[in-house]
mmJSON file of the N, C-alpha and C atoms, coordinates in Angstrom:
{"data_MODEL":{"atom_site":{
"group_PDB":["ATOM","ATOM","ATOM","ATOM","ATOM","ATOM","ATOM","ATOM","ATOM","ATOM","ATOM","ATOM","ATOM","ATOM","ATOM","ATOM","ATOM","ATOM","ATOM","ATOM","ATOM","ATOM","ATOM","ATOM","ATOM","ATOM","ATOM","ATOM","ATOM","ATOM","ATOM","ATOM","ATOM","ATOM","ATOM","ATOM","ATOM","ATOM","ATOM","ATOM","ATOM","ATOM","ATOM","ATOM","ATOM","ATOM","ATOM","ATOM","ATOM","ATOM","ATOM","ATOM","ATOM","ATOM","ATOM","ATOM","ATOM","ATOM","ATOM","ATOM","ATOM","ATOM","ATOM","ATOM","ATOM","ATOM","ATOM","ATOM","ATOM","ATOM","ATOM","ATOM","ATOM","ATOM","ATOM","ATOM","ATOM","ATOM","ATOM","ATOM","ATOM","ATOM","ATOM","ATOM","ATOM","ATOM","ATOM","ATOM","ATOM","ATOM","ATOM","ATOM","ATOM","ATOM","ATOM","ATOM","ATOM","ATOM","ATOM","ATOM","ATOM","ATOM","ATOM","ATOM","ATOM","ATOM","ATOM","ATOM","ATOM","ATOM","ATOM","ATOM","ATOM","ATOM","ATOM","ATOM","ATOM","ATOM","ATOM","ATOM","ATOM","ATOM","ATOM","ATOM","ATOM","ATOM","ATOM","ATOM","ATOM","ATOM","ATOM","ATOM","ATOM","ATOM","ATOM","ATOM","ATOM","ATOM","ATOM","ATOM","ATOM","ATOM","ATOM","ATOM","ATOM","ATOM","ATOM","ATOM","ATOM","ATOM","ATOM","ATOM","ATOM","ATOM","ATOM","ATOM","ATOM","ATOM","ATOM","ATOM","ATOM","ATOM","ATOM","ATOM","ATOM","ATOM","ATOM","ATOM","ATOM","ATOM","ATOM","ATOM","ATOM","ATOM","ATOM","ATOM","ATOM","ATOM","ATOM","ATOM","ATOM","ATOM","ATOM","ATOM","ATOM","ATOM","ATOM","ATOM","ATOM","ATOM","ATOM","ATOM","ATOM","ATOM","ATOM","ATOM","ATOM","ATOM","ATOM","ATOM","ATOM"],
"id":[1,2,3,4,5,6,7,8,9,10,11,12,13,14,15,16,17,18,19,20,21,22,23,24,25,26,27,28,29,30,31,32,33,34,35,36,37,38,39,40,41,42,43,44,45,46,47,48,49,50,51,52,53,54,55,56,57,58,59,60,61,62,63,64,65,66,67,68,69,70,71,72,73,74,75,76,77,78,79,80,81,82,83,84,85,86,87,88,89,90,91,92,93,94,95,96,97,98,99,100,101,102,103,104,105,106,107,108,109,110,111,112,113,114,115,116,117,118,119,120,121,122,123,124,125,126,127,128,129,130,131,132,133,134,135,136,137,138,139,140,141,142,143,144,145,146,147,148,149,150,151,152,153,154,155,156,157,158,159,160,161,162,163,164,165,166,167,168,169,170,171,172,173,174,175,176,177,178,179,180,181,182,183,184,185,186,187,188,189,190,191,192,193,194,195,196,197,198,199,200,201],
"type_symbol":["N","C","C","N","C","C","N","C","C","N","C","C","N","C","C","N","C","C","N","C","C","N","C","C","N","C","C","N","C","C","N","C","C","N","C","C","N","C","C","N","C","C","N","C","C","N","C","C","N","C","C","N","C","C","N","C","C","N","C","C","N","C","C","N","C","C","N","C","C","N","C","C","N","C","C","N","C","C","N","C","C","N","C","C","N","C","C","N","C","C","N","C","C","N","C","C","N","C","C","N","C","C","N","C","C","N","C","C","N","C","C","N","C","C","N","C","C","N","C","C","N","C","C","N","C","C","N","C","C","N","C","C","N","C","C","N","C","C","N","C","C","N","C","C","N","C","C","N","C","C","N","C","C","N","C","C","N","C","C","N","C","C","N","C","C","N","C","C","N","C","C","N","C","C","N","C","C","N","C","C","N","C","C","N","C","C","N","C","C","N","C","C","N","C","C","N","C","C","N","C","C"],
"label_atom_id":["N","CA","C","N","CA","C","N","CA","C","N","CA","C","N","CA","C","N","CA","C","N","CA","C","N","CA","C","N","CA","C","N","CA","C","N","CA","C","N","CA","C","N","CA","C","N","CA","C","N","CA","C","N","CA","C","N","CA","C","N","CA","C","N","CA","C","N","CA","C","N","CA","C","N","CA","C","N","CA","C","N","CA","C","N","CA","C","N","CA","C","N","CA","C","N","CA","C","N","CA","C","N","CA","C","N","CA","C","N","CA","C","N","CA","C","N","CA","C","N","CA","C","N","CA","C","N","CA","C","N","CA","C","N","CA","C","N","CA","C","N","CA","C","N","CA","C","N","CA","C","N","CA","C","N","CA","C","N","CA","C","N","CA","C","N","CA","C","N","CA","C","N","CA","C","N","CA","C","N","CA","C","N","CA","C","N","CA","C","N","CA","C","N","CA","C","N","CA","C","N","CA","C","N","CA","C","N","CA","C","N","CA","C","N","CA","C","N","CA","C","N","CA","C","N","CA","C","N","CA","C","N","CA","C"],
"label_alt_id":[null,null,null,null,null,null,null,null,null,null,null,null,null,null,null,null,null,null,null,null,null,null,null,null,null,null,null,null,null,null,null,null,null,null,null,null,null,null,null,null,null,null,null,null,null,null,null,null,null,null,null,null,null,null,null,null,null,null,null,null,null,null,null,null,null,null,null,null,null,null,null,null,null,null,null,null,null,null,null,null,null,null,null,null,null,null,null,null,null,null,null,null,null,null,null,null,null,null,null,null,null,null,null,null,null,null,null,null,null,null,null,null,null,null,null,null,null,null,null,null,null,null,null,null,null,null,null,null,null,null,null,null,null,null,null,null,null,null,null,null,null,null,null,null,null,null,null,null,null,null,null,null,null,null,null,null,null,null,null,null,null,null,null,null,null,null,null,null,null,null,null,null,null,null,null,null,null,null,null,null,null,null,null,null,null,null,null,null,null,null,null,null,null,null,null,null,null,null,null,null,null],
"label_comp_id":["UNK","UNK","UNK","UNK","UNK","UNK","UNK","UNK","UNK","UNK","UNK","UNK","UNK","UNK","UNK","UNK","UNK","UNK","UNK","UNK","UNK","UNK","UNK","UNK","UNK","UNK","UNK","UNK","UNK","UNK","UNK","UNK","UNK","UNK","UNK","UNK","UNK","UNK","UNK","UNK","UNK","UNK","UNK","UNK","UNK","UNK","UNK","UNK","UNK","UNK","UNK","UNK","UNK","UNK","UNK","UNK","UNK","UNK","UNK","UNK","UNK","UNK","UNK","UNK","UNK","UNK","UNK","UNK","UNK","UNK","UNK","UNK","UNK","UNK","UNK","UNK","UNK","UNK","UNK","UNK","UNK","UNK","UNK","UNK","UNK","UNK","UNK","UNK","UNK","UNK","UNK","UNK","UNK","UNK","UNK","UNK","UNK","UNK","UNK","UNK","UNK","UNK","UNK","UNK","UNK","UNK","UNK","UNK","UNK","UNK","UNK","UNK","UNK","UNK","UNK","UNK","UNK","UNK","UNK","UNK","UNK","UNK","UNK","UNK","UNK","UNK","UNK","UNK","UNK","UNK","UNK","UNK","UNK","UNK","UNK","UNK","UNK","UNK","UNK","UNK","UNK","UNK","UNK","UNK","UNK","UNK","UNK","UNK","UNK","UNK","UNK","UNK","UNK","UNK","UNK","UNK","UNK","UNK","UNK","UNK","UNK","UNK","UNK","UNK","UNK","UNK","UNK","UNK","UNK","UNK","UNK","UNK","UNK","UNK","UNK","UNK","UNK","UNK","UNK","UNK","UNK","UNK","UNK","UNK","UNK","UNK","UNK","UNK","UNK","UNK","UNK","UNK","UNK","UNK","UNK","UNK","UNK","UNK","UNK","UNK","UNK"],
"label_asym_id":["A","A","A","A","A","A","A","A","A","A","A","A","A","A","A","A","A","A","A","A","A","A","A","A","A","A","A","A","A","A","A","A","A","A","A","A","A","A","A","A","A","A","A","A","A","A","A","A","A","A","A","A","A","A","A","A","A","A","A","A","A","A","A","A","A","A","A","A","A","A","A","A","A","A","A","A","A","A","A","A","A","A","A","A","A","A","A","A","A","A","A","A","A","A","A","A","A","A","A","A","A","A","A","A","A","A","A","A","A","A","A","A","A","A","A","A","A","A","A","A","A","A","A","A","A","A","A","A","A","A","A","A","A","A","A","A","A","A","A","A","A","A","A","A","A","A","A","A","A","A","A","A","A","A","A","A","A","A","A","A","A","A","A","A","A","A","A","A","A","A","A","A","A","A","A","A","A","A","A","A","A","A","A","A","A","A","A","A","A","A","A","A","A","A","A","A","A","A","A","A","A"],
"label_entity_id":["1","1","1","1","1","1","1","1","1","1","1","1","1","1","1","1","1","1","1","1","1","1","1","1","1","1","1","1","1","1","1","1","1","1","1","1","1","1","1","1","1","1","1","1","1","1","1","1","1","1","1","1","1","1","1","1","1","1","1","1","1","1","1","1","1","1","1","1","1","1","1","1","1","1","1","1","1","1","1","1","1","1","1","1","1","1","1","1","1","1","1","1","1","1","1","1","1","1","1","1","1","1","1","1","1","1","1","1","1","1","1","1","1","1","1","1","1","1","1","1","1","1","1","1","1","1","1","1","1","1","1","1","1","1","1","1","1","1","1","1","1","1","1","1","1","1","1","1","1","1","1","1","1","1","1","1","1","1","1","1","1","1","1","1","1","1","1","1","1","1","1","1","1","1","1","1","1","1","1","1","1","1","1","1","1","1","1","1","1","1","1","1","1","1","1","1","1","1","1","1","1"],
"label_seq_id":[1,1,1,2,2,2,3,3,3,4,4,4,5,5,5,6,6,6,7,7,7,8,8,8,9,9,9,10,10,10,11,11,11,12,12,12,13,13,13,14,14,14,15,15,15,16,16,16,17,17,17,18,18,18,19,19,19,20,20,20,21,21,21,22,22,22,23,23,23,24,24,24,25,25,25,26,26,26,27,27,27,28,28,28,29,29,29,30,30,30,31,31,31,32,32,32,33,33,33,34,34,34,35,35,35,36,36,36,37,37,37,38,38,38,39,39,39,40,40,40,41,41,41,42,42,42,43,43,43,44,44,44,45,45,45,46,46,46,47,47,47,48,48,48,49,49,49,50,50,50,51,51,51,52,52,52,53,53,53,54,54,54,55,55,55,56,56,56,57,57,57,58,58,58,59,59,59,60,60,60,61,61,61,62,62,62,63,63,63,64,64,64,65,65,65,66,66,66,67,67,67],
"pdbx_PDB_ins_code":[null,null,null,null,null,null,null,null,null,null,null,null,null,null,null,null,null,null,null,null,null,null,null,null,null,null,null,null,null,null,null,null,null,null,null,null,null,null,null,null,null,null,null,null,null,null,null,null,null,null,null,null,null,null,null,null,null,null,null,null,null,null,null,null,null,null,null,null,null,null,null,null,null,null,null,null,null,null,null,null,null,null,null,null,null,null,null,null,null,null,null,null,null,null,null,null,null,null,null,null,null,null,null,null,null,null,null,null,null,null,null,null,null,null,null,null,null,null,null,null,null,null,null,null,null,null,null,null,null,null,null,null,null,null,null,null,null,null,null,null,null,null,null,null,null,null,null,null,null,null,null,null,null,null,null,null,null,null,null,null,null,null,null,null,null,null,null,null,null,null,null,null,null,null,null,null,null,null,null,null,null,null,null,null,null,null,null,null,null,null,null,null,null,null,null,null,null,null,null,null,null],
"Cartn_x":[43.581,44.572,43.874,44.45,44.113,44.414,43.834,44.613,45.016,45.621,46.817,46.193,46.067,45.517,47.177,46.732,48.211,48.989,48.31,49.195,50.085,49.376,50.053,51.79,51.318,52.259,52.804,53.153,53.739,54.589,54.487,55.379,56.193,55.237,56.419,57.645,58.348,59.952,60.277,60.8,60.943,62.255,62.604,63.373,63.561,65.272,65.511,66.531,66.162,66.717,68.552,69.359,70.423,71.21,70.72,71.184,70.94,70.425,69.546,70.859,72.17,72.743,72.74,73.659,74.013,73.584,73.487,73.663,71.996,71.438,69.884,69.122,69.468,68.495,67.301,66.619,65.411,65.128,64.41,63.97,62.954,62.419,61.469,61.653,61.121,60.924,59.695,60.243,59.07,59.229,58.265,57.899,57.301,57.506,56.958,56.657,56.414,55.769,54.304,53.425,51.91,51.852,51.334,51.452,50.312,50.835,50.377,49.946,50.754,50.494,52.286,52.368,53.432,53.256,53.254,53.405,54.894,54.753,55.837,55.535,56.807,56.651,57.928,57.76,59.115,59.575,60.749,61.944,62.06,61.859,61.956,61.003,59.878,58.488,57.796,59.045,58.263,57.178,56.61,55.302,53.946,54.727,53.63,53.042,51.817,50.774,52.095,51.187,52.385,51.382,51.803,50.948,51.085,49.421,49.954,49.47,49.599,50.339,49.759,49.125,49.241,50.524,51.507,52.2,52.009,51.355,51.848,51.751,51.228,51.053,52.686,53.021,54.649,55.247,55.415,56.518,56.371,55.38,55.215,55.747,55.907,56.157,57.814,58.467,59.644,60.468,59.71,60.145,60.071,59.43,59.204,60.523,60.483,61.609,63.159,63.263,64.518,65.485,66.701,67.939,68.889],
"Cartn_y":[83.942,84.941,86.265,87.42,88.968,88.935,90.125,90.639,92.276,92.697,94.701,94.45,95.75,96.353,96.231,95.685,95.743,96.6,97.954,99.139,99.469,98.691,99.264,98.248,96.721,95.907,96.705,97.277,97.349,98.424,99.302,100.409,100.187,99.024,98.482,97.832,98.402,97.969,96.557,95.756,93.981,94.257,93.084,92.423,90.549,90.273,89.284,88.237,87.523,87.128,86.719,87.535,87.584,86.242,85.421,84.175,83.377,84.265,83.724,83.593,84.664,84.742,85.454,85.854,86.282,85.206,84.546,83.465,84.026,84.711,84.423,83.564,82.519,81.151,81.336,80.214,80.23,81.351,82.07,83.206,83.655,83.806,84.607,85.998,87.005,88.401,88.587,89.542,90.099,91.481,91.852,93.501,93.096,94.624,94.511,95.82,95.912,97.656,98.188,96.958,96.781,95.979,96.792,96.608,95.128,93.873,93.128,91.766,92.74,91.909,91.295,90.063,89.697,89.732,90.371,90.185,88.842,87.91,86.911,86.895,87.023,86.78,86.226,85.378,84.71,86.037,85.722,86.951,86.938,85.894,85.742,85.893,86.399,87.262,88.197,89.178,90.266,91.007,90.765,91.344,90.389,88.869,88.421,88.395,87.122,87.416,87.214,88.165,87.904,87.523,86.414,85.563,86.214,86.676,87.529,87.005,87.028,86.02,86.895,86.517,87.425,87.355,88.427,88.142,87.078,86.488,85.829,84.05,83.916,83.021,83.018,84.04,84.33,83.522,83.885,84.078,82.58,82.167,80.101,79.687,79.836,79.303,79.546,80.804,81.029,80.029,79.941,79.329,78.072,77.034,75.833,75.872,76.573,76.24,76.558,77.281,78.048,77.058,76.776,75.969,76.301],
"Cartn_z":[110.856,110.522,110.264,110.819,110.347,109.108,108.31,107.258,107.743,106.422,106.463,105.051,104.795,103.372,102.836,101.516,100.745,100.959,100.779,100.432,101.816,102.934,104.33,104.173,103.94,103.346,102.859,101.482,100.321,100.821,102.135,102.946,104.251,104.368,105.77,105.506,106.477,106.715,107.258,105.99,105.96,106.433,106.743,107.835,107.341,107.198,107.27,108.753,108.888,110.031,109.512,110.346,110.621,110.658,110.707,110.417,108.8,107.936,106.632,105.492,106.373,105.159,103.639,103.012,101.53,100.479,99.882,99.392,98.405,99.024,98.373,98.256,99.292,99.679,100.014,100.674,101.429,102.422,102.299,103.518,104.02,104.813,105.572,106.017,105.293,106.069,106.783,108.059,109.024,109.051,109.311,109.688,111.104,112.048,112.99,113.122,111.956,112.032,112.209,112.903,113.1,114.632,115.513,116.966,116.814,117.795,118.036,116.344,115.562,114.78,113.784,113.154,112.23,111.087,110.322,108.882,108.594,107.433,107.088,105.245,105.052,103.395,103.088,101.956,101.245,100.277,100.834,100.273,99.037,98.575,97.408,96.509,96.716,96.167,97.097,97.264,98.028,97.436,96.437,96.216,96.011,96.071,96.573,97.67,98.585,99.59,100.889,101.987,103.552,103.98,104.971,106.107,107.009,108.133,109.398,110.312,111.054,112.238,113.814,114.805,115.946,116.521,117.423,118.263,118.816,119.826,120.386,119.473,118.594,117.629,116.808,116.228,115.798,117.136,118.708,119.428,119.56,119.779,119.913,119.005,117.052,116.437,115.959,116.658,116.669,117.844,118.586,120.08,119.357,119.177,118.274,117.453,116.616,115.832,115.925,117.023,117.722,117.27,117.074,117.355,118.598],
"occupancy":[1.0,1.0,1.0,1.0,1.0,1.0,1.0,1.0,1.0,1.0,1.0,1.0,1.0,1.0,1.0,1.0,1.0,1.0,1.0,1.0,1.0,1.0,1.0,1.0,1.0,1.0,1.0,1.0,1.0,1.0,1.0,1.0,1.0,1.0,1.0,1.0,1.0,1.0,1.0,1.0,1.0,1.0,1.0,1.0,1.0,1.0,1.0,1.0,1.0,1.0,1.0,1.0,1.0,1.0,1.0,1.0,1.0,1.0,1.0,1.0,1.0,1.0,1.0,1.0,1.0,1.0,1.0,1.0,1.0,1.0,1.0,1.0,1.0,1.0,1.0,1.0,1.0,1.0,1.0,1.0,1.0,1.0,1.0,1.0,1.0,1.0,1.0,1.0,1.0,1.0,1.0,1.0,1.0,1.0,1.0,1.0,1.0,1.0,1.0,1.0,1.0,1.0,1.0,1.0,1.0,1.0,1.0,1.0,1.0,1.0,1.0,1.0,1.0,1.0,1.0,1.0,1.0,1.0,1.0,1.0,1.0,1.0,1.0,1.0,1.0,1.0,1.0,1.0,1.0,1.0,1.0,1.0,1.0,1.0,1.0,1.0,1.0,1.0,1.0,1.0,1.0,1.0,1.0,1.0,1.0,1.0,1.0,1.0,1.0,1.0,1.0,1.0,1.0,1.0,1.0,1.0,1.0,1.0,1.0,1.0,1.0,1.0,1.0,1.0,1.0,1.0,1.0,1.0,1.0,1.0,1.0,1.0,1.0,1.0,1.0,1.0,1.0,1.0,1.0,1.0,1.0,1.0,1.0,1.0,1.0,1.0,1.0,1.0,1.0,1.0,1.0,1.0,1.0,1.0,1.0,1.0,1.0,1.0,1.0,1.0,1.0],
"B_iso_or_equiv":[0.0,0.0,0.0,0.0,0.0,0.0,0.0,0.0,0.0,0.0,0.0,0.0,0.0,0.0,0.0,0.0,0.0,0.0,0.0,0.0,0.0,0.0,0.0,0.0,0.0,0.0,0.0,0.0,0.0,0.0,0.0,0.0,0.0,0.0,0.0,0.0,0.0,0.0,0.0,0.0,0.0,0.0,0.0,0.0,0.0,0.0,0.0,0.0,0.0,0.0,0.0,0.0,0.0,0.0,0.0,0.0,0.0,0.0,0.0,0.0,0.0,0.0,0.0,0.0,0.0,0.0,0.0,0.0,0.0,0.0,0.0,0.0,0.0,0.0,0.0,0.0,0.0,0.0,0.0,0.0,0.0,0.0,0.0,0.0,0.0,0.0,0.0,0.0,0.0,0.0,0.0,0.0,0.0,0.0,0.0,0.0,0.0,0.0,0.0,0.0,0.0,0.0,0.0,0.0,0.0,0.0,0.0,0.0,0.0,0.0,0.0,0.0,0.0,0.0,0.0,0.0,0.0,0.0,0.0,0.0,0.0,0.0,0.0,0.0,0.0,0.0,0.0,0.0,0.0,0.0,0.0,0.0,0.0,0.0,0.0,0.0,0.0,0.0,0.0,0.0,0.0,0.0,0.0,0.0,0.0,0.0,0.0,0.0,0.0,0.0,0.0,0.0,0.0,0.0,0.0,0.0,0.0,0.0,0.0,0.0,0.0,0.0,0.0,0.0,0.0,0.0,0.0,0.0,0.0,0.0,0.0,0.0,0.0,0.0,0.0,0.0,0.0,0.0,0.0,0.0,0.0,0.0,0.0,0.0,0.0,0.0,0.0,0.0,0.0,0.0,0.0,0.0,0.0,0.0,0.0,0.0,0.0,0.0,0.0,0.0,0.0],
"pdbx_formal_charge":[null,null,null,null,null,null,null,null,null,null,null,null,null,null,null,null,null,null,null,null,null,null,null,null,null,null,null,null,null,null,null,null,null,null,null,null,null,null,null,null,null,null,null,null,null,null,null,null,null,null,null,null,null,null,null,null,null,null,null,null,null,null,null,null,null,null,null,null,null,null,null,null,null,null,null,null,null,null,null,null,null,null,null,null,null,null,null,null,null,null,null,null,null,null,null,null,null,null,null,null,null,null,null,null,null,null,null,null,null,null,null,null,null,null,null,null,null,null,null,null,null,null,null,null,null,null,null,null,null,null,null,null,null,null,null,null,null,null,null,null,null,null,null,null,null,null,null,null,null,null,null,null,null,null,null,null,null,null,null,null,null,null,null,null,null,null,null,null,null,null,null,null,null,null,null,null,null,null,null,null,null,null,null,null,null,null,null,null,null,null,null,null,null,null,null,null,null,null,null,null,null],
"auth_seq_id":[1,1,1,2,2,2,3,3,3,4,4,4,5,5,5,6,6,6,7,7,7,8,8,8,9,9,9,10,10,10,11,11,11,12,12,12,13,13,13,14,14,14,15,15,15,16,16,16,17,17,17,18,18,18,19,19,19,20,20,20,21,21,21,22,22,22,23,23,23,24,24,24,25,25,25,26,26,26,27,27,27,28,28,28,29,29,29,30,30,30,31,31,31,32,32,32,33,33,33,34,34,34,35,35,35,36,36,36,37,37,37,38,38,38,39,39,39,40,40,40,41,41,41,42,42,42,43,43,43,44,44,44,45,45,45,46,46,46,47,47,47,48,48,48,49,49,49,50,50,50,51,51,51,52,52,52,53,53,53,54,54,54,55,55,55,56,56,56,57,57,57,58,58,58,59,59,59,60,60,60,61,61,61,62,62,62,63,63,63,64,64,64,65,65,65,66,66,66,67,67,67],
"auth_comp_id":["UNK","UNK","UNK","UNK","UNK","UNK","UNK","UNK","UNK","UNK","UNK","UNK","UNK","UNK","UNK","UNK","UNK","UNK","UNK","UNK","UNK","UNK","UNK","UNK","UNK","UNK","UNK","UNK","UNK","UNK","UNK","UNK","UNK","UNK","UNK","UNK","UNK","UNK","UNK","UNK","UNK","UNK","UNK","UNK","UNK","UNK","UNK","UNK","UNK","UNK","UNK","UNK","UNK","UNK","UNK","UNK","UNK","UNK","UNK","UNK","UNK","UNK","UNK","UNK","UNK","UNK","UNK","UNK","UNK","UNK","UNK","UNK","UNK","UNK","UNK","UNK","UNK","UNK","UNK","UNK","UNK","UNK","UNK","UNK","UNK","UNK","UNK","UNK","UNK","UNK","UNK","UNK","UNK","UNK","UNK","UNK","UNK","UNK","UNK","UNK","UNK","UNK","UNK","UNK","UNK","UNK","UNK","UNK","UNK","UNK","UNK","UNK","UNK","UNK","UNK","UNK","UNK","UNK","UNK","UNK","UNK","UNK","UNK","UNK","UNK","UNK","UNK","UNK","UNK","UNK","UNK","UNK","UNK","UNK","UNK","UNK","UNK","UNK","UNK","UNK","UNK","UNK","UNK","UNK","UNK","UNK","UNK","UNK","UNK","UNK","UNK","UNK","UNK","UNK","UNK","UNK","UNK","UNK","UNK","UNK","UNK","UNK","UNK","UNK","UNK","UNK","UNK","UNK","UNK","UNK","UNK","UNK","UNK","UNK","UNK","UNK","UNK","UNK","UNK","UNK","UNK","UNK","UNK","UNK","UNK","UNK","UNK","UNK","UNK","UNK","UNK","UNK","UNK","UNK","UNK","UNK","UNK","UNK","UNK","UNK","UNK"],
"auth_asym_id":["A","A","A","A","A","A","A","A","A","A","A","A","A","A","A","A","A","A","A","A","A","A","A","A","A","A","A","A","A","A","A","A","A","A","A","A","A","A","A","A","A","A","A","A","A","A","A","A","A","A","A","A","A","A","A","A","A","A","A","A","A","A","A","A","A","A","A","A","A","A","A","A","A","A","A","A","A","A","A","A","A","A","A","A","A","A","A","A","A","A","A","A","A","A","A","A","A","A","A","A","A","A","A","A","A","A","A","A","A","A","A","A","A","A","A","A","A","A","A","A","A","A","A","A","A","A","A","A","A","A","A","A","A","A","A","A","A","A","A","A","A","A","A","A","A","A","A","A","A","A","A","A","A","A","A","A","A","A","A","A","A","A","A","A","A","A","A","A","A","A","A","A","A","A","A","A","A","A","A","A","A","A","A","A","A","A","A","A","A","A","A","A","A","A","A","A","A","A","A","A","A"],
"auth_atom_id":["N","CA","C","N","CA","C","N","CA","C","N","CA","C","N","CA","C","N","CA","C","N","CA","C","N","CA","C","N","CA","C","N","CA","C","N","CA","C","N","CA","C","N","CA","C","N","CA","C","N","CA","C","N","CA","C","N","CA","C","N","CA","C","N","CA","C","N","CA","C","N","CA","C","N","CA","C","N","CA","C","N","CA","C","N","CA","C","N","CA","C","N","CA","C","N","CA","C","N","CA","C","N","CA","C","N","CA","C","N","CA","C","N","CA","C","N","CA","C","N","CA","C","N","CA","C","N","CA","C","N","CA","C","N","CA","C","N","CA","C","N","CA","C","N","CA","C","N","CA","C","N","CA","C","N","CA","C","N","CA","C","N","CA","C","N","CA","C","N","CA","C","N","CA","C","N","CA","C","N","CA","C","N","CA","C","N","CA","C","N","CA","C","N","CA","C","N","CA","C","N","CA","C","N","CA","C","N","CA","C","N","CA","C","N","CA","C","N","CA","C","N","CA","C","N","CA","C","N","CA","C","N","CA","C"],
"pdbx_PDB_model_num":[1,1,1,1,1,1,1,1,1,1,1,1,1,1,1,1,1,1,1,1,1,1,1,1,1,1,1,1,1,1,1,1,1,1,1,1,1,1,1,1,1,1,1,1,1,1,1,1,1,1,1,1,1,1,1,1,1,1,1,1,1,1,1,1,1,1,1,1,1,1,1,1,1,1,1,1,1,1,1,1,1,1,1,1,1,1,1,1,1,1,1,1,1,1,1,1,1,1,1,1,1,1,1,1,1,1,1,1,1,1,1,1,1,1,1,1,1,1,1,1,1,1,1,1,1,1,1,1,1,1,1,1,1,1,1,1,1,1,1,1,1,1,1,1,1,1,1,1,1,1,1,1,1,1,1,1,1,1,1,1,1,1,1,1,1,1,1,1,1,1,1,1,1,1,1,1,1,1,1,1,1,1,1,1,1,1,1,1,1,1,1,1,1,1,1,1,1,1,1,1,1]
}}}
């Protein structure tokens, strides 16, 4: 895995998937505000650590889990 200096984290524009719902459940946010790369963090501690991910490592594991 890469790492992003916190502070670049702590300014990028999160993103919840449109299917996650109101409710304040289980979630995953992404930014894709870093070319070639995914930032992923639980919504539910956005100031804790984000897992980053290469593109094409994200697009396999989205594809995997698609419904």
């Amino acid at each position: 895995m890469r790492s992003i200096p916190e502070q670049d984290l702590k300014a990028a524009t999160w993103h919840k998937s449109r299917h996650s719902g109101g409710d304040g459940g289980n979630c995953l946010e992404v930014t894709h505000d870093f070319p070639t790369l995914v930032p992923v963090r639980d919504s539910k501690t956005p100031h804790g650590p984000a897992l980053v991910f290469s593109e094409s490592a994200w697009e396999a594991f989205v594809g995997a889990v698609r419904i």
